[in-house]
C-alpha positions in Angstrom: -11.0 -1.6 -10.7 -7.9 1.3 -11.1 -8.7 3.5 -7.8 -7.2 6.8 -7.6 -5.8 8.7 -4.4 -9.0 11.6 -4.0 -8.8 14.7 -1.2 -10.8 12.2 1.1 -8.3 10.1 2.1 -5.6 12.8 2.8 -3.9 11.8 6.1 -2.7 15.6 6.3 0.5 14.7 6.5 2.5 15.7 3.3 5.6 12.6 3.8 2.3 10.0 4.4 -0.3 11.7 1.3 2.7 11.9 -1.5 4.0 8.2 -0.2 0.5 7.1 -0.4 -0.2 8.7 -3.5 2.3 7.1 -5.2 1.3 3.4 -4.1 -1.7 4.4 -5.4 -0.5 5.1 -8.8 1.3 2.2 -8.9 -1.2 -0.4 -7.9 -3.2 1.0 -10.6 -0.4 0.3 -13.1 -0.3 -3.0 -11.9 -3.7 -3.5 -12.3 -3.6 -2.0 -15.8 -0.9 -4.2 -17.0 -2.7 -7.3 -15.7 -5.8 -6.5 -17.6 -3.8 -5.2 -21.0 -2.4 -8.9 -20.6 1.3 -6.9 -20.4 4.2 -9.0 -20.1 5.0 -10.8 -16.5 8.6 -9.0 -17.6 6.6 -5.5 -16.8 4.7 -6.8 -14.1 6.9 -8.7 -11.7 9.4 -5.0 -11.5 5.6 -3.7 -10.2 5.0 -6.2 -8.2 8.9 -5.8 -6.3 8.5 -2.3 -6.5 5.4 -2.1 -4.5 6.8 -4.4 -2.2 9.8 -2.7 -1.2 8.1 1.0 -1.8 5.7 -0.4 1.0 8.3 -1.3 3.6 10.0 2.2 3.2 6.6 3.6 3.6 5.8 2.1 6.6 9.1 2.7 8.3 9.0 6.3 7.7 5.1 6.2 8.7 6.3 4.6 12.4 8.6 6.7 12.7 6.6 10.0 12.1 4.1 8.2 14.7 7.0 7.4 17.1 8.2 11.5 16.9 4.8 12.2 17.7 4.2 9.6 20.3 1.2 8.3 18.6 -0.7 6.3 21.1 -2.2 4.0 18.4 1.4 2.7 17.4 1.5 -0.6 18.4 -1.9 -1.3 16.4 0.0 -0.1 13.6 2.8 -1.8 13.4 0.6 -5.0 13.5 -1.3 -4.1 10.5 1.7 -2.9 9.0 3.3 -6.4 9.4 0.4 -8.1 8.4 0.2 -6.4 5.0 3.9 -7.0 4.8 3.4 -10.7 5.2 0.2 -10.7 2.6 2.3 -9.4 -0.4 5.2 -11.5 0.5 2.9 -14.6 -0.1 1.1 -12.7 -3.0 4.4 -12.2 -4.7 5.5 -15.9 -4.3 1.8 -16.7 -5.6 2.6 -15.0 -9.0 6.4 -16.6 -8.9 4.8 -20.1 -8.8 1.9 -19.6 -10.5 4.3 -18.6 -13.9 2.8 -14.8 -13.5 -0.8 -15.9 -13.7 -3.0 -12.8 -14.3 -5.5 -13.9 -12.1 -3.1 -13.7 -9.4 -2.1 -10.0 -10.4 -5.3 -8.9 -10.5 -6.3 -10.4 -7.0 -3.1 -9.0 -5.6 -3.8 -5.5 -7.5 -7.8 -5.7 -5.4 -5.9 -6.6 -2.5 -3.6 -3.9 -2.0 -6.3 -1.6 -3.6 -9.1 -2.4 -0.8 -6.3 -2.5 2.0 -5.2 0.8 0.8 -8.6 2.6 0.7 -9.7 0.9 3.7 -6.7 1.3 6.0 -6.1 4.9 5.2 -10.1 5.9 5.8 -10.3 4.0 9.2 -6.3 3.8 10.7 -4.3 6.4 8.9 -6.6 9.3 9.0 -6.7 8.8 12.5 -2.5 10.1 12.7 -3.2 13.1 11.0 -6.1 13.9 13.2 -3.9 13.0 16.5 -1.4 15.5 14.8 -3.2 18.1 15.0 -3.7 18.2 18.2 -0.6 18.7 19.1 
């Protein structure tokens, strides 16, 4: 299930590919840990770090669109918030569930697919608007 940041799904936007890049790597620990059983003590620092590594992501991601007047903005800002609110109640999930692996490794898919998926079909679409600038 780990999924690594490839060339494909460069945005070609060096602040957006390293930011993504590292959420990659760090879903994929997440999912590692929850498969090697790890402690919740390693997993629930993941978990918050993703969390708050994903708001500062997306604030300096709106605000690279909003400098270059992306017209798509709005869009993104829902999805954004969206995905905001999905690993808020993915991280109370595990808090109530007593860090139940299941719940890691559904949150680790989650973030995975939205990853992958939003960067192919919404981010790409900044870098290509970029460029023609």
């Amino acid at each position: 299930m780990s999924v690594k940041w490839t060339e494909d799904l460069s945005v070609g936007v060096d602040l957006i590919d390293d930011q993504h890049k590292m959420m990659f790597e760090k879903a994929s620990e997440l999912f590692e840990a929850g498969k090697e059983r790890r402690a919740q003590e390693y997993i629930e620092p993941l978990i918050e770090f993703l969390d708050e590594y994903t708001k500062k992501h997306f604030a300096d991601e709106e605000a690279y669109m909003e400098k270059i007047n992306y017209p798509e903005i709005d869009t993104q800002k829902r999805m954004h918030a969206h995905f905001i609110n999905q690993l808020a109640k993915l991280k109370s999930d595990f808090k109530e569930s007593g860090g139940n692996i299941l719940v890691v490794l559904n949150a680790n898919k989650m973030i995975l697919n939205w990853l992958v998926e939003h960067i192919r079909h919404t981010d790409k679409k900044i870098g290509e608007y970029a460029k023609t600038l």
